[in-house]
C-alpha positions in Angstrom: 109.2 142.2 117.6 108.0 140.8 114.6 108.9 141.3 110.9 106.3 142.0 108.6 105.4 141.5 105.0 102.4 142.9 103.1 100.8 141.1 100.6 97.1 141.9 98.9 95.7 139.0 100.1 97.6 138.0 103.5 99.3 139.6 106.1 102.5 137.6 107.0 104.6 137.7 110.4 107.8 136.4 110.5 108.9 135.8 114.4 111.2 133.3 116.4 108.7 131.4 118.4 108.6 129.4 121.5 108.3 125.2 120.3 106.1 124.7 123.4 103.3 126.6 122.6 102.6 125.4 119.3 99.9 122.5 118.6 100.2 120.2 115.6 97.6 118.4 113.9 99.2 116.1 112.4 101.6 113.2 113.1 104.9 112.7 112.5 106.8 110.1 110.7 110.0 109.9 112.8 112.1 108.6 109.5 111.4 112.0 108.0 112.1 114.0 110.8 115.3 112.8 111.8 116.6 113.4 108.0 116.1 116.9 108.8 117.8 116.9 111.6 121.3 115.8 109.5 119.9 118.9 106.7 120.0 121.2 109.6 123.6 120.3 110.6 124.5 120.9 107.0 123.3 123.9 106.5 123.8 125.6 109.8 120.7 127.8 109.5 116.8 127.4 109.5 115.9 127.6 105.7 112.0 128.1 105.8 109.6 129.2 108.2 106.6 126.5 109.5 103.0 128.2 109.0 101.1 128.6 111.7 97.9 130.4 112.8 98.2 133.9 115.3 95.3 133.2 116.7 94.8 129.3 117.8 99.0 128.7 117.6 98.0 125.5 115.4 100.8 124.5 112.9 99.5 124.7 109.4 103.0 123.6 107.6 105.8 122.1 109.3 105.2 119.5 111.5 108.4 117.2 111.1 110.6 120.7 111.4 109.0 121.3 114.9 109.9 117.8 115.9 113.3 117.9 114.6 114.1 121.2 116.3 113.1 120.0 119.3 115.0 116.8 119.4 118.0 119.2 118.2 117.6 120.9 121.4 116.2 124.2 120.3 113.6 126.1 122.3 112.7 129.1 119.0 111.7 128.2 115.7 111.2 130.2 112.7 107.5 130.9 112.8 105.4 133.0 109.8 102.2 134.0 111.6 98.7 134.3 110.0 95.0 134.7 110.0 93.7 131.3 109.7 90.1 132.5 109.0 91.5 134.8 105.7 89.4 133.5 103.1 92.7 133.5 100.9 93.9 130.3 102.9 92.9 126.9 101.3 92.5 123.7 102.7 93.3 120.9 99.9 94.5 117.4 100.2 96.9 114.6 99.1 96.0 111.9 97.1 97.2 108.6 97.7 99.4 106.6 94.7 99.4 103.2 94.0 102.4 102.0 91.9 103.8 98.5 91.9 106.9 97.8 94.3 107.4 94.2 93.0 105.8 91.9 90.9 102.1 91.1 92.1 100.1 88.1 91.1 96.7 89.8 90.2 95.4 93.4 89.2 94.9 96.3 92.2 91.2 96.0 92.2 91.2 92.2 92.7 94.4 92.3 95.0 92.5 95.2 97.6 88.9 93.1 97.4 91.3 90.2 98.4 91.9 92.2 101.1 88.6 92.2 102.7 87.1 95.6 101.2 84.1 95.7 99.0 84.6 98.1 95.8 81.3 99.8 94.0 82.2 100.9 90.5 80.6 103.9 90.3 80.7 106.8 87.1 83.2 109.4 86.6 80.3 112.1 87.1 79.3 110.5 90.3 82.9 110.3 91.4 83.7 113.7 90.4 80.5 114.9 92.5 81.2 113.5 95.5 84.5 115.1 95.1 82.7 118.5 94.6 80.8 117.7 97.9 83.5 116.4 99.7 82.0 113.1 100.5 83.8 111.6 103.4 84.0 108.8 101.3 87.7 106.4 100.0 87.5 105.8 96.2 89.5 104.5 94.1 90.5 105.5 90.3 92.2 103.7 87.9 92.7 104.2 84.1 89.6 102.4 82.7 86.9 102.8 85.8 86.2 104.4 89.1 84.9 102.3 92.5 83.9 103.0 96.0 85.2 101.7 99.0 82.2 100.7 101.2 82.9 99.9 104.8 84.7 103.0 105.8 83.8 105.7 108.5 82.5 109.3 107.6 83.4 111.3 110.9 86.8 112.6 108.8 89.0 112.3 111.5 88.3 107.9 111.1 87.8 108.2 107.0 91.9 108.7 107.0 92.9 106.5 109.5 90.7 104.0 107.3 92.5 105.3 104.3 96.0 105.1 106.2 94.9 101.1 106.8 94.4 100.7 103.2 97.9 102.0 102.7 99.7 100.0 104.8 97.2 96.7 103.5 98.0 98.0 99.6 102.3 98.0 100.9 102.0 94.8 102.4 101.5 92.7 99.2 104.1 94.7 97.7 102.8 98.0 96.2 104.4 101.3 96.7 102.2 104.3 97.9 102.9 108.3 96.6 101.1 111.4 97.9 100.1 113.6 94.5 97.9 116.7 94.7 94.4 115.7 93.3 95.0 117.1 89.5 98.9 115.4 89.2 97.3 111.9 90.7 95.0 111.9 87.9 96.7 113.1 85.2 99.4 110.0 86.1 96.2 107.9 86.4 95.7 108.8 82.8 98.6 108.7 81.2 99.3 105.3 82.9 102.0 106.2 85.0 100.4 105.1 88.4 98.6 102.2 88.1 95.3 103.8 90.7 94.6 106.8 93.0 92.9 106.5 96.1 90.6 109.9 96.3 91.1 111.7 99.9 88.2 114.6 101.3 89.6 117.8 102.0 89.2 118.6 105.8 87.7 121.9 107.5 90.0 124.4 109.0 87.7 124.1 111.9 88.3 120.8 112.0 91.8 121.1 112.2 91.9 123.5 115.0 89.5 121.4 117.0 91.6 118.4 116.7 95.1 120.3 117.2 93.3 121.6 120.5 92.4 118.6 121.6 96.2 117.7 121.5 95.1 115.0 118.6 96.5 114.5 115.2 95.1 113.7 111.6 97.3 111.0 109.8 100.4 112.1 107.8 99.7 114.0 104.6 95.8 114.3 105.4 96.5 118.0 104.8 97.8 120.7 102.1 97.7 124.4 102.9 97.8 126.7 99.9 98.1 130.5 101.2 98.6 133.4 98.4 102.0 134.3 99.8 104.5 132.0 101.1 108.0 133.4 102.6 111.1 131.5 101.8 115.0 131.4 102.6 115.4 133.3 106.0 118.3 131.1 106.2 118.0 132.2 110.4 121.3 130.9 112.1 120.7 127.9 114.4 122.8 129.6 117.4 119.5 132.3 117.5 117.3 129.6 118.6 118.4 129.3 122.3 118.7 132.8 123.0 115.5 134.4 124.8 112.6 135.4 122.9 113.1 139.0 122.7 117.0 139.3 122.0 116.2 136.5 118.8 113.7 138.4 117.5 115.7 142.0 117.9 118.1 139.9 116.0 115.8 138.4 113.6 113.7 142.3 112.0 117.4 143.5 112.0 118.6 140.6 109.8 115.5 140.3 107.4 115.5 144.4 107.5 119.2 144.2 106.1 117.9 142.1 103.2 116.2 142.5 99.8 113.0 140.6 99.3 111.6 139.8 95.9 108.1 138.1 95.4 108.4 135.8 92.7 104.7 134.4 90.5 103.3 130.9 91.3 104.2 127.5 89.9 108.2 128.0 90.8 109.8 124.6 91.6 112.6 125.6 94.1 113.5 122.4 96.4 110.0 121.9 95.7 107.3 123.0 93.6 105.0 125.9 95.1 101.3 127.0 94.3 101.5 129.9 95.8 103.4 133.4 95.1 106.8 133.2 96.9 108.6 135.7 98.6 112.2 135.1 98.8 115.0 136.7 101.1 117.6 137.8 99.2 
């Protein structure tokens, strides 16, 4: 059995789904996902469900929750199905921060040409355009000027384990790395909040199944999936994840049945802030 909510643009199934079968595509930073593991003894109930495609069982959203469940010692997880090849489904990406963490002797340009790379400046247009065209190219932007990093891969899969490298270089001399969407990494850029942002290429849904199915992952925060609809708040109770498929998901249409829903418009910040619509269990 599986709950289901209408929207215009996406069809949404809610469903208590077997951990085992899912595929992620990217990793998971074992910090963050043993936080959640204390959240979920807090609250005593699964707050959100992960998104994940019907058809390919790939994980679009919730990575660290399927980890955390797992090393909880749940089978079930609270799963809101979908057709990944709905046109309404976007692919977008982080961008990478750079903010000081302690003092540093020189600027960021010199400090990451000290670092071995070799930096282009390039124009704003160009830069813009092979943002357009999703260049598999790193570039880096900073209040006055624009450069790109030569020496990188362009299969996508090695530009952002290249781009996770310069991270961890950029932290090692003391700066501190943030993951912004593209329009809020600029606008810090301009209003001199963040002293550069690295630029990151979107990446294919094709190329995310391929790689799931190959049981590989992309690096941490290589993806951002914006869908028209996103469910909230099922708040399903922990003890229904290690019952057996069918007698948690009899459970599951009955409790969402017994609820109100309300969609509410985009641009809400709950215990985050969401792009999309939201549809909220009351």
């Amino acid at each position: 059995m599986v709950f289901r909510v209408s929207h215009p643009k996406i069809e949404l199934e809610l469903q208590l789904y077997e951990i085992k079968k899912l595929h992620i595509h990217e990793e998971i930073i074992t910090e963050s996902a043993e936080k959640l593991i204390k959240t979920f003894k807090d609250d005593g109930y699964a707050k959100h469900p992960i998104l994940v495609d019907k058809e390919t069982l790939v994980v679009l959203d919730g990575t660290h929750r399927i980890w955390a469940f797992k090393h909880a010692g749940y089978k079930l997880i609270p799963v809101c199905f979908m057709d990944y090849k709905n046109s309404n489904i976007i692919v977008k990406s982080w961008f990478r921060t750079i903010t000081k963490r302690q003092e540093t002797s020189k600027n960021v340009i010199i400090d990451i040409k000290d670092l071995g790379y070799t930096l282009r400046e390039t124009s704003k247009d160009e830069l813009q355009t092979r943002i357009d065209k999703n260049k598999c190219t790193i570039c880096i932007i900073t209040l006055k000027k624009c450069y790109i990093v030569f020496g990188t891969s362009r299969r996508i899969k090695e530009t952002y384990e290249d781009i996770k490298q310069l991270e961890k270089n950029l932290e090692s001399i003391g700066y501190k790395i943030g993951y912004e969407t593209r329009d809020d990494a600029i606008r810090k850029v301009k209003a001199g909040k963040i002293l550069a942002a690295i630029t990151t290429p979107r990446i294919r849904k094709q190329e995310i199944v391929d790689i799931a199915l190959a049981g590989e992952v992309f690096v941490h925060k290589a993806t951002r999936h914006v869908i028209p609809a996103r469910p909230l708040f099922v708040n399903v109770p922990f003890k229904w994840m290690n019952l057996e498929p069918k007698e948690a998901n009899n459970r599951l249409v009955r409790y969402l049945s017994e609820r109100k829903l309300k969609l509410l418009p985009t641009g809400q910040t709950l215990d985050r802030r969401y792009e999309e619509e939201l549809y909220i269990f009351e």
